[in-house]
C-alpha positions in Angstrom: 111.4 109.7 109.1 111.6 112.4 106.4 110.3 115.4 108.0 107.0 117.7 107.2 108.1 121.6 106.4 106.4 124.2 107.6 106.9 126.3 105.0 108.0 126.0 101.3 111.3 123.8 102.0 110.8 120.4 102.3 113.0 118.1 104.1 113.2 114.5 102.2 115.9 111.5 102.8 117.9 109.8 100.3 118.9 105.8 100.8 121.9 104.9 99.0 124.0 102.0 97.9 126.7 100.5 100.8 125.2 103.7 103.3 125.0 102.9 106.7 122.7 106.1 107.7 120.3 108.0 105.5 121.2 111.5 104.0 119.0 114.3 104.8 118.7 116.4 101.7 116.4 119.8 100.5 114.5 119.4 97.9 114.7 121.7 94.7 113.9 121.7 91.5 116.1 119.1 89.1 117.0 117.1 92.3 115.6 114.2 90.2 118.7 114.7 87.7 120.9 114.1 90.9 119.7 110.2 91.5 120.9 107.1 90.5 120.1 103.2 90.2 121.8 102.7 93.4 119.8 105.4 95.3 115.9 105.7 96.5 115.0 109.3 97.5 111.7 109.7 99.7 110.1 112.8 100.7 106.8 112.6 102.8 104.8 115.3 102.9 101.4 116.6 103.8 98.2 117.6 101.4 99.0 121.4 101.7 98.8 122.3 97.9 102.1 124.4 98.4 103.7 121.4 99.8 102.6 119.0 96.9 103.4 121.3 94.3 107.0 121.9 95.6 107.7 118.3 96.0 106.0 117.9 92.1 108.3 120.6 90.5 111.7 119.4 92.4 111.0 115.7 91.3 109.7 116.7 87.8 106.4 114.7 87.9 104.2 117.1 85.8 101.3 117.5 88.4 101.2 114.1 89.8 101.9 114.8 93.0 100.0 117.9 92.8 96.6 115.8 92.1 96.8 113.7 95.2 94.8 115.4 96.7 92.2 115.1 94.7 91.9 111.2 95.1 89.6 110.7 98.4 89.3 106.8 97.6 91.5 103.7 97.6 92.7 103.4 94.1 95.7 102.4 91.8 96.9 104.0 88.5 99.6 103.3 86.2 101.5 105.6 84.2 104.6 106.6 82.2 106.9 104.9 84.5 105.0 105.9 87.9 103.0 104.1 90.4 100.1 106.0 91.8 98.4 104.8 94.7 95.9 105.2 97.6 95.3 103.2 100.5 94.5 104.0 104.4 96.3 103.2 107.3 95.7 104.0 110.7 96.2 107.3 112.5 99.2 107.2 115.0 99.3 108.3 118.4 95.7 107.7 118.9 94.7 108.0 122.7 91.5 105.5 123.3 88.1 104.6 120.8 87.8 103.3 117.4 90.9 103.6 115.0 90.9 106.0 112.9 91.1 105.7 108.9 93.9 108.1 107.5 94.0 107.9 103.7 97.8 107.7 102.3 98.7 108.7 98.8 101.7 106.9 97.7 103.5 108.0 94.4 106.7 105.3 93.0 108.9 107.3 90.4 112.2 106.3 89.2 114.6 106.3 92.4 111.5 108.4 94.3 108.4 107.8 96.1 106.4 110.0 97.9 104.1 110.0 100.5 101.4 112.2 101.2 98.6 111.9 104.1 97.1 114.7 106.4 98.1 112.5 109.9 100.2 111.0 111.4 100.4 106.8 110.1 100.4 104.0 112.6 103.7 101.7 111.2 104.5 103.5 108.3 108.5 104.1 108.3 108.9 101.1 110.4 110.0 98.7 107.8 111.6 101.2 106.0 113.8 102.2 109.5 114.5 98.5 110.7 116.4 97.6 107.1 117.8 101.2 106.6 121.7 100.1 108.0 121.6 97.1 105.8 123.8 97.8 103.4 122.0 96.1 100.6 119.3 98.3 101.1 119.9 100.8 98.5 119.2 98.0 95.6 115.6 98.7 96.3 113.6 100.3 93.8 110.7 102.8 94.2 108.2 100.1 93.7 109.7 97.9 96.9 110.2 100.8 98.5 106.4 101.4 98.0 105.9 98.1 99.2 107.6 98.7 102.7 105.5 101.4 103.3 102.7 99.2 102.4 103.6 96.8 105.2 104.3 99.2 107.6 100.7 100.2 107.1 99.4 96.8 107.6 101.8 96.1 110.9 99.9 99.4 112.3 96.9 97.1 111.7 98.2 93.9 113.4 99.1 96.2 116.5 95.6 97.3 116.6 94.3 93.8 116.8 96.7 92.7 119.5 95.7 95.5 121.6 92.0 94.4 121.0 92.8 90.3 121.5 94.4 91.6 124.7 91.4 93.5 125.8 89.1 90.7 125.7 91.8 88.5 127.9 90.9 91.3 130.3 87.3 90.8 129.8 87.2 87.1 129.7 89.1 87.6 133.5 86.9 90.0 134.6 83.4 87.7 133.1 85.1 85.0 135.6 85.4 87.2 138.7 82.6 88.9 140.2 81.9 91.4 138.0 78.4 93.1 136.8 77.7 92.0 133.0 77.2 95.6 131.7 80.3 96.9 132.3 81.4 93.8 130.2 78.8 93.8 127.8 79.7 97.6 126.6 83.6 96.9 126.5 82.6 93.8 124.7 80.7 96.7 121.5 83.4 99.3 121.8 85.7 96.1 121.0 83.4 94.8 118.5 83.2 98.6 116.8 86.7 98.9 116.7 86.9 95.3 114.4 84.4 96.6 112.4 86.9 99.5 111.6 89.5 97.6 110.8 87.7 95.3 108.3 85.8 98.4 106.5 89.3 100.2 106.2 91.2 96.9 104.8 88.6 95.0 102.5 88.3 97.2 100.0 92.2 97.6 99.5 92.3 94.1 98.0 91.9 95.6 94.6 94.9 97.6 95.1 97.2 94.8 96.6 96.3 92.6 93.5 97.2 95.2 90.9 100.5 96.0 92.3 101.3 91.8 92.3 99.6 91.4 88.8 102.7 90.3 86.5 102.6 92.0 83.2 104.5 90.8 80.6 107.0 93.3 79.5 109.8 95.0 79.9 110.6 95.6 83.7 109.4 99.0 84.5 112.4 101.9 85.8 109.9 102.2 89.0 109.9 98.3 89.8 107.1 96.3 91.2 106.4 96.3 95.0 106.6 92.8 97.1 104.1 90.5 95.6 103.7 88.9 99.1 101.7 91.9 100.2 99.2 90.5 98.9 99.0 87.5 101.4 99.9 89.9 104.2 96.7 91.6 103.7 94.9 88.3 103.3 96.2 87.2 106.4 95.3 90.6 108.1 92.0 90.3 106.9 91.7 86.5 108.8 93.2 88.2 111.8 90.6 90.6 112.0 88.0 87.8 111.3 89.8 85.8 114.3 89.2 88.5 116.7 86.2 89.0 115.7 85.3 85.4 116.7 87.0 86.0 120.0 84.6 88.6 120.1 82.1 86.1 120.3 84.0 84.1 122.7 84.2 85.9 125.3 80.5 87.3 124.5 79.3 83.6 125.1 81.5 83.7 128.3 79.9 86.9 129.8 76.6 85.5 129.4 77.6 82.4 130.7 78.6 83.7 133.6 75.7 86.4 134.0 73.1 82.6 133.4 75.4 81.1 136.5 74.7 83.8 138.3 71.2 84.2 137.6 70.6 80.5 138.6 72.8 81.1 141.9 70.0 83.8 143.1 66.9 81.7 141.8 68.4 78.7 143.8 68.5 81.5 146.7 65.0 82.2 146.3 64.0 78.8 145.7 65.6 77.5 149.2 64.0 80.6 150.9 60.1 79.4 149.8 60.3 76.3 151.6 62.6 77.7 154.6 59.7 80.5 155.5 56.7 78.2 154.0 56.1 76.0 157.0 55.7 79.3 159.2 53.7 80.9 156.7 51.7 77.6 157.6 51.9 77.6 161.4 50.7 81.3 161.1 48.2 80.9 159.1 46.5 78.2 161.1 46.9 79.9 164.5 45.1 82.6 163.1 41.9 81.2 162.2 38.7 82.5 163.8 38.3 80.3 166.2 38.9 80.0 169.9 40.6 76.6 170.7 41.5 76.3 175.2 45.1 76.7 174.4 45.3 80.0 173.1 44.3 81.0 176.9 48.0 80.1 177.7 50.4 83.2 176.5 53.8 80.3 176.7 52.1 78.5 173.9 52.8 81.5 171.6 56.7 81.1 172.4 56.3 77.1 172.0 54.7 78.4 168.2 57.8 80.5 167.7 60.0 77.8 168.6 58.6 75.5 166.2 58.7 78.1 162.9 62.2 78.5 163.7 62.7 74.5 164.6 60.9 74.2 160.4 63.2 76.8 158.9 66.6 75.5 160.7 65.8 71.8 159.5 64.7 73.0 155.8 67.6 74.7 155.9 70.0 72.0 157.1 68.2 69.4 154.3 69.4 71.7 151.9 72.7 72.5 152.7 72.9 68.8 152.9 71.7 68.1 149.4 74.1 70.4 147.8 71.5 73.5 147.5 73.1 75.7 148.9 
């Protein structure tokens, strides 16, 4: 991965033709002069002006890169021969929450493409790092080049989902088992937050992923065209993230299934104890009328009474187990 300076030299990498390994090189200015058709140089960068502006003067882009800054929304503009782009990815390295957004500002010059972003992107070099001993790989323009980083942005927002799907596996085993529903419930928002991200930061890109697929009919451009396919990868992100979301309500309907079976286990509980302690609420009741029958002179009777509550809840209870009650 090209590395971030902290100073005024910036480290950038350089993909050539038949390479098997990338070539570390400093930038300076009229390093633009020094590439080729059969070479793609990227430098990736932060938003520190002094960084931007030394990548701008050694590339020769007459304040593009310097203005990237300036551009705090998703967005796409052509030029003289240069791609300028923003879209947002997700920050990398994360420890726990809701993703977090990290706007990327992508510039595609002949045999050049920068990258500029304040954080650390989920995916971004991955494409670019899985093809890089292929010895075709310096064919590639700055506009597919562009276009890998592009879809090492949207991996970064497939490996979100999958650590969200495999969250609510966790929930749906945990809804099944004995656990309380509010614990669940509140996993089942964070998760449902955490979607809500990912469709807020993708959707409006859609613009972008259509302009760089639009054909034009003219000349082919010395910056080339990134992969039109993007395109459907995004689509197909976006349906992921509308998948999950209805597993979202999946295993919401199985948490409150579970928390309605085990409401109508403790009502069937109460139920059966009603009629278990009714008949001695009965028996009581009667013995302790005001009035004075012969047999209350006898002091056994009261154990015979006794015997008989307990005779009324052991068969109540025995009818119900019977019946499948309990």
């Amino acid at each position: 991965m090209p590395i971030r300076s902290n100073a005024l030299t910036i480290t950038a990498r350089r993909y050539a033709v038949g390479a098997s390994d990338t070539e570390s090189v400093e930038l300076s200015p009229g390093i633009d002069s020094e590439l080729d058709d059969q070479q793609v140089l990227w430098v990736d960068c932060g938003l520190d002006q002094g960084e931007l502006g030394e990548v701008d003067d050694a590339l020769g882009l007459g304040g593009v890169v310097r203005s990237l800054a300036d551009k705090p929304k998703v967005g796409v503009n052509f030029g003289d021969g240069i791609i300028r782009l923003t879209v947002a990815g997700l920050e990398a390295h994360q420890k726990s929450g809701r993703p977090k957004p990290v706007l990327v500002h992508i510039v595609a010059a002949p045999n050049a493409v920068v990258s500029a972003h304040d954080k650390a992107v989920r995916g971004l070099e991955d494409p670019v790092a899985a093809v890089v001993g292929d010895p075709r790989f310096g064919h590639l323009n700055a506009g597919t080049f562009a276009g890998l980083l592009l879809e090492g942005m949207l991996s970064g927002f497939y490996v979100e989902l999958e650590d969200i799907e495999q969250g609510l596996d966790e929930i749906d085993e945990r809804a099944l088992g004995k656990e309380p529903s509010d614990a669940l419930l509140n996993d089942l928002v964070s998760a449902r937050h955490r979607i809500a991200v990912l469709r807020r930061t993708l959707a409006p890109q859609r613009e972008v992923y259509a302009a760089l697929a639009r054909p034009v009919e003219q000349e082919d451009s010395p910056t080339g065209t990134p992969w039109p396919e993007l395109v459907s990868r995004l689509e197909r992100a976006l349906d992921a993230v509308d998948s999950t979301r209805d597993s979202v309500l999946g295993s919401f309907d199985i948490v409150m299934t579970r928390t309605g079976q085990r409401t109508n286990d403790i009502m069937r509980v109460l139920t059966v104890v009603s009629p278990v302690l009714l008949p001695a609420v009965v028996v009581g009741g009667v013995m302790g009328m005001n009035f004075h029958p012969t047999f209350f002179d006898e002091p056994s009777f009261f154990f015979i009474v006794v015997a008989i509550m307990v005779a009324l809840a052991v068969v109540t209870l025995l009818f119900a187990r019977l019946r499948g009650w309990l």
